[in-house]
N, C-alpha and C positions, 0 to 999 in steps of 0.2 A: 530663417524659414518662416512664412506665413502659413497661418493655420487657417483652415474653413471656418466660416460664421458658427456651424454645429460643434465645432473644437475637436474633429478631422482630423485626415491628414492632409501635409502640405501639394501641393503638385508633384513636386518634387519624390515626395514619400509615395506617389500614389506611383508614378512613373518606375520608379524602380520595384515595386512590386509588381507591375504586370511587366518589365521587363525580366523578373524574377520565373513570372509564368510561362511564361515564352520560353525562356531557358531549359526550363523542367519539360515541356514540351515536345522542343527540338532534341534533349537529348536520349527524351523516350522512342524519339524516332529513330535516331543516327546507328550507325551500325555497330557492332562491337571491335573491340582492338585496337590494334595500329591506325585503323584507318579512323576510327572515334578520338582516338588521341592526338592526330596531325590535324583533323577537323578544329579537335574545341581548342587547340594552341594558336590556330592560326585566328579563330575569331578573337583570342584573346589580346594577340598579337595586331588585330586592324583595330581592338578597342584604345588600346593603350596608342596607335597612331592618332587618331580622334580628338586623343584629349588635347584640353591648351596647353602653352609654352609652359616646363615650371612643372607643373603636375605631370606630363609627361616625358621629360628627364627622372622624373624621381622614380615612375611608371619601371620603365625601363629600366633603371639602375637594378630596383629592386628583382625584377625577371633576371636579370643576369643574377645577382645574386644567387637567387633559390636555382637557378638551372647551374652554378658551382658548388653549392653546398647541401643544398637538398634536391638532390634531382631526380629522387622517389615521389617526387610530389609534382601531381600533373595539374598542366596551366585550364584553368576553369572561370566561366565567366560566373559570377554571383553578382545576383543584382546589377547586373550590366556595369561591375565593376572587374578587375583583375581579379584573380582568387586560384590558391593552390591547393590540390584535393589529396588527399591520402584513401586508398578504398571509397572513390566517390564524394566523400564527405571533408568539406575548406577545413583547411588547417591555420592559414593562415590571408590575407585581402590586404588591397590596399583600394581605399576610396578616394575620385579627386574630389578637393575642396571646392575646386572653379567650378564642376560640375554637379556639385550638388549647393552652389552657391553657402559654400560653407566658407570662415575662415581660414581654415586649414586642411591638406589635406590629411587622411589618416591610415595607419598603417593597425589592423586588428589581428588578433591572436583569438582563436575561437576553442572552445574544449577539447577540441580535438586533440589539440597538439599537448596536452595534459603535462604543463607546464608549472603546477602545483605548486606552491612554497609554502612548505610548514610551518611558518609564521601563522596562516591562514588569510595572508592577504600579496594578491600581485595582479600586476597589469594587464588588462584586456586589450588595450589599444595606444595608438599613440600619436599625437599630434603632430605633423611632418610643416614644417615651414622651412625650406634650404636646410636640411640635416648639413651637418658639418662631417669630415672625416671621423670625427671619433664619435654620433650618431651611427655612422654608416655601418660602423664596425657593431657597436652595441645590436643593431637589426640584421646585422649577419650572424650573429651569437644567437641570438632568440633562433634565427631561423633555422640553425644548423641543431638546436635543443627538441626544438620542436620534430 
């Protein structure tokens, strides 16, 4: 990512924040219920069509997943990315890499899902390049913990 001459944020970073605003926007408008839920699934659902080859396989993969294992968690757009909300608030994202010209795409775990390990140390996120089956399974585990 390029950063602005004043050490900014990138385009990139500026773009997903005001698609961020827009979100928070729209869903102060939308209406409540079923009818708010079939709305922000399906925006979520023409995001995840959007993306490019690769990142949208993985997109997808991961929505089936949480719509089998956590299916208390409703599909929410964050940052104009994917994102699954428990009482309004992302429990869990997946970001493409193609589209925020990143390396890789990433799959993040937010406080919500208060995934704690007493060690005092664990994973917020995690870097997605073709997960293999036994990836797949690990991000089905988080997701069913969460």
């Amino acid at each position: 990512m390029t950063k602005t001459d004043a050490g900014g944020f990138s385009a990139e970073e500026r773009a997903a924040m005001k698609q961020r605003a827009a979100e928070l926007k729209t869903d102060a408008k939308r209406a409540k219920g079923a009818e708010k839920a079939a709305a922000e699934k399906a925006e979520l659902l023409a995001k995840i069509a959007q993306m490019p080859d690769g990142d949208r396989e993985m997109a997808e993969r991961l929505h089936e997943i949480v719509a089998d294992v956590a299916p208390d968690l409703s599909p929410k757009l964050y940052y104009g990315q994917p994102g699954y909300a428990r009482g309004g608030k992302i429990v869990v994202f997946f970001r493409s890499g193609q589209m925020d010209k990143e390396r890789y795409s990433t799959f993040g775990i937010s406080a919500q899902a208060e995934l704690d390990d007493p060690s005092g140390l664990w994973p917020t996120s995690y870097a997605l390049i073709e997960p293999d089956e036994k990836a797949w399974a690990e991000l089905t585990e988080i997701i069913r913990r969460a």
